[in-house]
N, C-alpha and C positions, 0 to 999 in steps of 0.2 A: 258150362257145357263143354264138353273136353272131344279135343278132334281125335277119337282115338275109333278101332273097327271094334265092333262088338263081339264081334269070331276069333277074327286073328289075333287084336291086340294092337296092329300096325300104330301108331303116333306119331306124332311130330318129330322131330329129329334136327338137332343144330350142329351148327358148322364154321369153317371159313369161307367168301366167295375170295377168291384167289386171283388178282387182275394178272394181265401180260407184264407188269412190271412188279409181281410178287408181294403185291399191295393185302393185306388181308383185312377182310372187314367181316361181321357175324352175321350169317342167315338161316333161313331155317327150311326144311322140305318139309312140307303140309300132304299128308295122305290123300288122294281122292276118294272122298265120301259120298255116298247118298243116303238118303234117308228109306229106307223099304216099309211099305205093310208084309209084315209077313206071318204064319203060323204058328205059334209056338205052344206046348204045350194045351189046344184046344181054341185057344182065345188070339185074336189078333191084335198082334205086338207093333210100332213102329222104331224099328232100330237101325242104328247106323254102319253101317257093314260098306268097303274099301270095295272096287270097282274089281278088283283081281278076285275077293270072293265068289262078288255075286255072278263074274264073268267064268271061274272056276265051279260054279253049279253047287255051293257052300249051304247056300239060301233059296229059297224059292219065293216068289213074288205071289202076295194074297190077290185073287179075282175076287172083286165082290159078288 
């Protein structure tokens, strides 16, 4: 299962955390996901689309 947006593409992404004494150690920034019902194509799809999306109006939320 891969933390990635289904729209955007957004993903994980790694790094250094860099302490006050220039200490480096590996970390990573994780996307905020949710999981949507949404429309697609006729049929209702669940996919994972990044909170900047669905807050960007990218995606629309199925009513049952």
């Amino acid at each position: 299962m891969s933390r990635k947006c289904d729209l955007c593409g957004k993903h994980t992404v790694f790094g250094n955390k860099v302490s006050h004494a220039k200490n480096h150690s590996r970390r990573s920034w994780r996307p905020n996901l949710v999981n949507v019902k949404t429309k697609l194509d006729g049929t209702v799809q669940t996919i994972k689309v990044c909170t900047r999306c669905l807050k960007g109006g990218k995606v629309l939320k199925h009513i049952a």
